[in-house]
N, C-alpha and C positions, 0 to 999 in steps of 0.2 A: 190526416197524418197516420191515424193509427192502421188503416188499411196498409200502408206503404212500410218496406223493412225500415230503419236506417240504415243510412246512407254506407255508414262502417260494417253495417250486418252482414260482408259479403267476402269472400275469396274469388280472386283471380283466377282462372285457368289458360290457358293458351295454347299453339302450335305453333310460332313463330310468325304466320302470318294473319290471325284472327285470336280473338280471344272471347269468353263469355265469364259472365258473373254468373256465381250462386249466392244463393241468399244462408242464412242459417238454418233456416225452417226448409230447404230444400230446395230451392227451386231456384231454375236457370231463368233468370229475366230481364238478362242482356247478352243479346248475342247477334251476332253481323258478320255477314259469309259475302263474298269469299275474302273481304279483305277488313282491317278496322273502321276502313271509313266507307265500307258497303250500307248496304242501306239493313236494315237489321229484320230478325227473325224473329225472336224474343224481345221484346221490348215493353214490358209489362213496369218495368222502374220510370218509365216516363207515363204511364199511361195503364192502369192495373185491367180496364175494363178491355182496351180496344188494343197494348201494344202485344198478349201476347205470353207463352210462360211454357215451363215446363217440369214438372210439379211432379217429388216423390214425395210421401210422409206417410206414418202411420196411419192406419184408417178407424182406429177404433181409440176410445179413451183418451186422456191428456196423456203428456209426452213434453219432455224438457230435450234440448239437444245442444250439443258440443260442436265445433267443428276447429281442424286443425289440419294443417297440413306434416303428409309423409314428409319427416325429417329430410333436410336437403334435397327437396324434389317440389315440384310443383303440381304435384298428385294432393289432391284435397279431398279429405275425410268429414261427410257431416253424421255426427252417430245421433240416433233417436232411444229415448229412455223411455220405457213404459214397465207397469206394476208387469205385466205378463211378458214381458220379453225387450231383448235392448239390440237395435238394430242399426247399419250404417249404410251409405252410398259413397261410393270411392268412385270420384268425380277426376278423369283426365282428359286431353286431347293427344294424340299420337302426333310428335314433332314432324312436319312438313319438309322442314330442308330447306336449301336456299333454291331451289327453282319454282318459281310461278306455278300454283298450279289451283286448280277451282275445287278441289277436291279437296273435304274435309273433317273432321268426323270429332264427335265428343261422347263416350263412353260413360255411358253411367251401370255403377255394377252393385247389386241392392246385395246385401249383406244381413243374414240372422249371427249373432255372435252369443246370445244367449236366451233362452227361453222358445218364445216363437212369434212371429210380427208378419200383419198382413200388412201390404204397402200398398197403398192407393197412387194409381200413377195416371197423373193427367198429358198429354201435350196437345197443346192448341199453337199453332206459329201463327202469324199475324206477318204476311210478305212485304218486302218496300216500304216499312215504317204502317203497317196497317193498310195500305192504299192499291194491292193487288189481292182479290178475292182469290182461294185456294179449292178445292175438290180433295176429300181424303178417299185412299184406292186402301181398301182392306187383300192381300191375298195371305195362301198358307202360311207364310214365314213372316210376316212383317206388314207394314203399310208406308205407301207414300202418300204426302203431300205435294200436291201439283197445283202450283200457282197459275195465274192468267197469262204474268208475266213473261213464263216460262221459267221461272224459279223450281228447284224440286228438291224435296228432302226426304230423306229415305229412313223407314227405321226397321232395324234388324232385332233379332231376337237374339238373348246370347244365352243358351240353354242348352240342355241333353234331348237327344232322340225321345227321350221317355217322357219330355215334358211338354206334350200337345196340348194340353189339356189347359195350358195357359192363355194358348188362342180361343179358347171359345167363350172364354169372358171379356175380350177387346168390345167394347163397343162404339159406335159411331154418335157423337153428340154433336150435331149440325156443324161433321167437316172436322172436327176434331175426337181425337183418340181419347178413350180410358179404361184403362183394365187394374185388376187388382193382382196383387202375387202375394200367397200365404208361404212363407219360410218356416223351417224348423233351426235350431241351432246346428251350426257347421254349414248349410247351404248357402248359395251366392248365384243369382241370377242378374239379369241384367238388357241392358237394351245399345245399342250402336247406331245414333241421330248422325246420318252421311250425308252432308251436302254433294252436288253434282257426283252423286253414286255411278259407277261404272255398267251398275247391272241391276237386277232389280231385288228386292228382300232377300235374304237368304239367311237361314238360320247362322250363327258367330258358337262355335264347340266352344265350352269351359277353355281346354286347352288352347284355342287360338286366343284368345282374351288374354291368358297368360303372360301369354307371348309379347303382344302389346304392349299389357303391363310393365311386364318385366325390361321389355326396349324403354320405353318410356322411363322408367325409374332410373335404368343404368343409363343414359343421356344426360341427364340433369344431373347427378351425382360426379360422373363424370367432367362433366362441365365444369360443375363448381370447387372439383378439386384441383382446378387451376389458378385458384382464389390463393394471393400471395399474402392474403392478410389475417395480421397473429395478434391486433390487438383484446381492448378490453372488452369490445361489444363485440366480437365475434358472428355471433348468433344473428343479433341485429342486421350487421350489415352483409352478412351473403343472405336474410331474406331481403333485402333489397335490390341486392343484385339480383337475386332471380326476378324479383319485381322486373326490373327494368331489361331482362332479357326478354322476358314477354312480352313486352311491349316493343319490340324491336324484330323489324318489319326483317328478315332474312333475307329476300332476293336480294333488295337495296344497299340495308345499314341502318335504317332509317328508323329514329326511336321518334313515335306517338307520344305527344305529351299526356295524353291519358284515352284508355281504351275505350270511355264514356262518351258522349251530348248533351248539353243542357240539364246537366244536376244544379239545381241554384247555390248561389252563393249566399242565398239570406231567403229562407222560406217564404213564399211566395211573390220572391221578388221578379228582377227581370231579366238580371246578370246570371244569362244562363246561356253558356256559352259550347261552340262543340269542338271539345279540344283534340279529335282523333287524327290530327295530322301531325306533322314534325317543326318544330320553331328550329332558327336556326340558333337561337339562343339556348333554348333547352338544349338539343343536341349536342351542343358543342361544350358546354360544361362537362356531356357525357365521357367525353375524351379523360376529362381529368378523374372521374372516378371510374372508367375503366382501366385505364392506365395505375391509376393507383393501386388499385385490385391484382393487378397482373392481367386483364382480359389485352391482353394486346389484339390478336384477330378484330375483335368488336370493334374497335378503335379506331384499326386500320380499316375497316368495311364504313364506318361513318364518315373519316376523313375521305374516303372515295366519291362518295356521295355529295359531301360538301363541292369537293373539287369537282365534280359534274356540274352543280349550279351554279358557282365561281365561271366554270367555261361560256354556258350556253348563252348566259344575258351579260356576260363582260361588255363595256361601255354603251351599255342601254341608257338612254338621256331620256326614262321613265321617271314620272316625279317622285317613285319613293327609291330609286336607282337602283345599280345589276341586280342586288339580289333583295327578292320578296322576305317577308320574316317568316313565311314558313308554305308549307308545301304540303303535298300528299306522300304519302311516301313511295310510290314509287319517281316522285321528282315532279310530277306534272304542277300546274298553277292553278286550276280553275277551282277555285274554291268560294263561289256564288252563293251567298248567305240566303235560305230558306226560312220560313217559318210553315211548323208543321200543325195548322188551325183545328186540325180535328185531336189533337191530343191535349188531352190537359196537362201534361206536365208533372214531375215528381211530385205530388201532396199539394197540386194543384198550381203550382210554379209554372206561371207560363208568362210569355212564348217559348216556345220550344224550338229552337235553333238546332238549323243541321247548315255545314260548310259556316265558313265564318268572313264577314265582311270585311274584319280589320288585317286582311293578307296583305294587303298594298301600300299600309300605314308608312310612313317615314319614321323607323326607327334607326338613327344614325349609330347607334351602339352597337347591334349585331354584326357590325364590321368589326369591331376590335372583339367580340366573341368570337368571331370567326378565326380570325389571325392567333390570336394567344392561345386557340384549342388546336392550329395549325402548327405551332411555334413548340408547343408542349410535345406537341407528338413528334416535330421535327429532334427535337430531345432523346426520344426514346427509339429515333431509327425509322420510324413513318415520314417517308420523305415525299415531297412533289416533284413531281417529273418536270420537264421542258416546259409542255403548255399550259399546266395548268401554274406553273408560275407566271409564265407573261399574262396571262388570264387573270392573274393576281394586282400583276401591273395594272392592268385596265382597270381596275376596282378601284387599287387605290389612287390612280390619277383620277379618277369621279371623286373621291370621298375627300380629295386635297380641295377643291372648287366646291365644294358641297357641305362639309362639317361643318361650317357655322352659318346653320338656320335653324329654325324651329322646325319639332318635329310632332309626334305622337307619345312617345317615348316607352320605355319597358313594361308599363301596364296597360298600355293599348286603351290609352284616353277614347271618349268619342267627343270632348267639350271643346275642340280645339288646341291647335297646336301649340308648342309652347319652348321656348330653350329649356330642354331640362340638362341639370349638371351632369348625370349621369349615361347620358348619351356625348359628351363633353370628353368627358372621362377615358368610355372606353373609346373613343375614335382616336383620343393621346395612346391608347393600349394597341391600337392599331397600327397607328406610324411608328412606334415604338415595337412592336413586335418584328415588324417588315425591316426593319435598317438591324433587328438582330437577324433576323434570316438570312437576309444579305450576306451580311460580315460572317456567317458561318459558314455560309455555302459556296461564297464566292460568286455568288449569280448581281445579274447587270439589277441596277437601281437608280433611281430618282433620289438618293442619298440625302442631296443638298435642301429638293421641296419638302421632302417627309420631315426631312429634321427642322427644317422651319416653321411647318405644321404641328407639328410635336412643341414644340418649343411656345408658338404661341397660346395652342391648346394649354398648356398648364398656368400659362399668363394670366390667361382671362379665367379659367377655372378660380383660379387663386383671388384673384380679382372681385370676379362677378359671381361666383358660388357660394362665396361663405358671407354668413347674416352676423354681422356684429351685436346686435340685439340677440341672438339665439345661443352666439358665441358655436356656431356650427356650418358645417356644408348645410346647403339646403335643396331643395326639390329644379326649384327651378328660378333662373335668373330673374333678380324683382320681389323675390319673394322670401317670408320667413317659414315656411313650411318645410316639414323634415319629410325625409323618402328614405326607410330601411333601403334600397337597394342599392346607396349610397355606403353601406357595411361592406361593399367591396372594393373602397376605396385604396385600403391598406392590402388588402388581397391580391389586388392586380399590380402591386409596389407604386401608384399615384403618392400614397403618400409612405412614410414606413412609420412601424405601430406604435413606436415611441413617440412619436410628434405631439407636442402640445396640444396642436389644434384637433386631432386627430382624438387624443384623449375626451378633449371638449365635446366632442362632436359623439361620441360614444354616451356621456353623461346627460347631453341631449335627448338623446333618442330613448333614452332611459326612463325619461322624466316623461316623454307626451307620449313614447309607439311602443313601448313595453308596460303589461298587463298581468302581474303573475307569472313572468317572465316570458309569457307570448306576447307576439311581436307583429302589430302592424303594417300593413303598407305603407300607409299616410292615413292624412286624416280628411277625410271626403269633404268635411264640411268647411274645412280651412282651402280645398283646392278641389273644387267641382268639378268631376269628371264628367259629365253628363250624363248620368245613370239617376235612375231614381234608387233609395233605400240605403242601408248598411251592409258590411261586410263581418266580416269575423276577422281573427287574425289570420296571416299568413305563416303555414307552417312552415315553407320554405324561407321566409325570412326568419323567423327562430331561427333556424337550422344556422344562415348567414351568422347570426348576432354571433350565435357559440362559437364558430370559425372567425368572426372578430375578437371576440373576448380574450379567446387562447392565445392569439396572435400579439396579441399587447399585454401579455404576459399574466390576466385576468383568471387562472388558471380555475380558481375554485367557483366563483362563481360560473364560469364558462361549465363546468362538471354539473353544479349543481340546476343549471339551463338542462344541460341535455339530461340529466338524467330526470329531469320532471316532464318533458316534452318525451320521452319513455313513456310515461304513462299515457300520452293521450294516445300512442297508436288502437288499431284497433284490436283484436282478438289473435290477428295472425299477422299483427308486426306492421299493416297497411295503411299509410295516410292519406287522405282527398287532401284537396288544398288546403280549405281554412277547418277551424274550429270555432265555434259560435260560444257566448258566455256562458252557455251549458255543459261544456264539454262535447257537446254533438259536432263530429266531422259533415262538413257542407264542401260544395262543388262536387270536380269530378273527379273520379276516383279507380284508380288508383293512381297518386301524380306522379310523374315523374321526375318532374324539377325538386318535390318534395323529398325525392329514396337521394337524387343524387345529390344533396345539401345535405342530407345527410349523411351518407359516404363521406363526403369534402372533410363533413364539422368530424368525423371520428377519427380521418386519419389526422385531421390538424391540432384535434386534441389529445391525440393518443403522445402523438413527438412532444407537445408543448407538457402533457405530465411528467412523460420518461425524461426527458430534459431538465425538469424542477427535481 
């Protein structure tokens, strides 16, 4: 472990269609071109010896370092302290745009700010996850890397005419680059890593860099000054919004539930999963906190997206039906679970999973995700057109003949299927959203099936969901087992937040899935997933519990949740999924179901304070 940063140790960067982590101590050690679920460059956080890195830091003496990001931008600052000089790298990617394209570039710019600081700069890439050997080409301006594969990465020099003198300490260490740069205070040099470069090295002027920069900055600022939100966390929640713009695939729409693979969920366990594709679940929550934010574009680019995979598999009589739970983002399905044998895995956590097996599961829930993130935005003026409403028809004429079976359910069991309530729930959110769309728009409907479906759905809910020994909803039919993701039962209006049972069922989950006010999934040992080991909490479910609290009028406690779950983020605002009894974030990171729970819990707690 101590070789490996943690897991929290790191800032985001992006382009809109790729992204890399930096660590604190410097170094890029997750990065994957040309898209997030390409197969990676840097890959040293799974693997320190074989996946791969790209390494500034002082080269002399101890050295403590900061890092933080440019105010309102996703330009990240890591600064190094030393007794003889205090120095920074100003880490960004140049924003891509919404068209396809293989080309792509990360800018690292070394920085003296005071005294004077040699910086020892390593790059070694490691092609295809480690698994295509490379050739490094040294010439006057730069060097590439040139994979087996055909991979190639280019790196530019970003200096003055007068600074030749840089290249003649690059050296070659079997295939990979290192040279040193000594700075005085006020200078700033720097280096420009170009996937599929156009042309070959070529020296980057001070002033072109600028230029860059300065694009780069007025983008993100710009962007986020279409953030409609004035409440208490401010701060908080537009760096999560930028979170989740980087993680959101631009040709598409398509938001990555995290930019990562196989971070574990419990040190060297097994639940190591590679979350670089799009759920339709995660996504579609997107809607409600972009929409809440004012990001309408984004919204409407997701909802496009949905409505694409709504068309292409409408009445597929596949056994987990039309639509898979999650995708690539540019929409394709083949997401064929790998294990990558030659890597050992974050701090030794292995297998190391790439693509993920459980795309096909039978989650009957992400239907009513779908609909009520459809319905929301039907709301706010994002409408469906002709086809991809009858497309909707076909969906839900499968999901009428289909909602009561067993399924996998929202945590992507492997132990066998199961009636969970919560798949129950949102398929009632489903025929319940569709007979509002209907009634608003005036478009042809199955009126009479849906509301029958609907109606029985909360029958048996009511019925076969709640444990009178627990005095609560439970997990799943048969069972006294509680599931946090059941806290949206009041959220999707199933129930409303005054209900008795509803209260009950809050005091519940109090008593066994809250921790110091972190909050559980469930509890593995009471309902076996088929996984070997523990979990940590889910921060996304915290996040839920606030958004129920508030909601049932819970207000101070609800405050005093989130503002403790404040402190777990990490340095620059970022959460992975869980947190372990040490306060150490575990999985993968940065999540996205995580930023947009919390989005949800601030606008729901902001109304439920000003309202008190």
């Amino acid at each position: 472990m101590d070789d490996y940063p943690l897991i929290e140790n790191h800032g985001l960067l992006g382009d809109l269609q790729t992204s890399a982590l930096v660590s604190t101590d410097g170094t890029v050690d997750w990065f994957c071109c040309p898209r997030f679920d390409s197969p990676s460059v840097f890959g040293a956080l799974l693997d320190k010896d074989k996946g791969g890195h790209c390494t500034v830091r002082p080269r002399h003496g101890t050295y403590t370092t900061k890092q933080l990001y440019l105010p309102d931008t996703a330009v990240l600052v890591t600064r190094f302290m030393t007794e003889a000089g205090a120095g920074e790298v100003l880490d960004f990617m140049p924003v891509t745009g919404s068209a396809v394209t293989a080309r792509h570039r990360l800018v690292r710019i070394l920085r003296c700010v005071r005294g004077s600081m040699t910086f020892d700069v390593e790059i070694a890439p490691r092609f295809d996850y480690g698994r295509s050997p490379h050739r490094l080409h040294l010439t006057e301006h730069g060097a590439v890397f040139a994979a087996e594969d055909g991979s190639q990465l280019t790196v530019h020099a970003v200096r003055e005419p007068q600074d030749r003198r840089i290249l003649q300490i690059m050296t070659d260490r079997q295939d990979d680059l290192h040279f040193t740069l000594t700075l005085e205070a006020g200078q700033e040099r720097g280096l420009v890593l170009e996937w599929a470069a156009d042309g070959p090295p070529r020296d980057v002027r001070l002033a072109e860099y600028q230029q860059l920069f300065g694009r780069t900055v007025a983008f993100w600022r710009t962007w986020l000054a279409q953030s409609q939100y004035t409440g208490r966390w401010r701060e908080t929640v537009e760096r999560s919004a930028i979170t989740l713009k980087l993680m959101t695939y631009a040709p598409s729409g398509a938001l990555v539930a995290a930019p990562t693979a196989a971070l574990p969920e419990q040190l060297g366990g097994e639940r190591n999963w590679d979350y670089r594709f799009t759920w339709i679940r995660d996504a579609s929550f997107s809607v409600y906190a972009l929409l809440g934010l004012g990001f309408t574009e984004e919204a409407r680019a997701f909802i496009g997206w949905l409505s694409d995979r709504v068309k292409e598999r409408a009445g597929s009589d596949g056994d987990s039906g039309p639509l898979n739970i999650m995708y690539k983002v540019d929409g394709s399905s083949d997401l064929e679970e790998q294990t990558l044998g030659h890597w050992t895995g974050y701090a030794g956590s292995a297998p190391v999973r790439i693509g993920n097996g459980a795309a096909t599961q039978l989650q009957l829930d992400i239907y009513g995700e779908a609909l009520d993130s459809i319905y929301f935005a039907h709301r706010h003026g994002i409408q469906l057109g002709h086809y991809g409403w009858t497309s909707l028809l076909t969906n839900l004429d499968w999901l009428v003949d289909h909602w009561d079976q067993a399924g996998e359910g929202l945590w992507e069991i492997r132990g066998g299927r199961r009636h969970f309530t919560y798949g129950r729930v949102m398929s009632w959110v489903a025929f319940d959203r569709a007979l509002r769309l209907a009634g608003s728009s005036g478009r042809p409907a199955a009126a009479d099936r849906w509301s029958a479906a609907r109606d029985t759905i909360y029958e048996q809910v009511m019925a076969k969901g709640w444990s009178e020994g627990q005095q609560a909803f439970v997990q799943h039919y048969g069972s006294d087992v509680l599931d946090s993701s059941l806290l949206r039962m009041a959220t999707v209006g199933f129930l409303i937040p005054e209900d008795p049972m509803w209260a009950s069922t809050l005091d519940a989950m109090e008593r066994e899935l809250v921790s110091d006010s972190l909050v559980y999934r469930y509890n593995p040992e009471a309902s076996p997933d088929g996984l070997r080991g523990s979990e940590g909490t889910f921060s996304l479910c915290t996040f839920m519990y606030v958004d129920a609290l508030a909601r049932a009028g819970r207000t101070d406690k609800a405050r005093l949740v989130f503002e403790k779950m404040m402190g777990y983020a990490n340095h620059l605002g970022l959460y992975s999924e869980e947190i372990d009894l040490t306060g150490r974030q575990l999985g993968n990171f940065p999540q996205a179901f995580t930023h947009l729970a919390l989005i949800d819990a601030a606008i729901t707690l902001d109304a439920a304070l000003n309202r008190r």
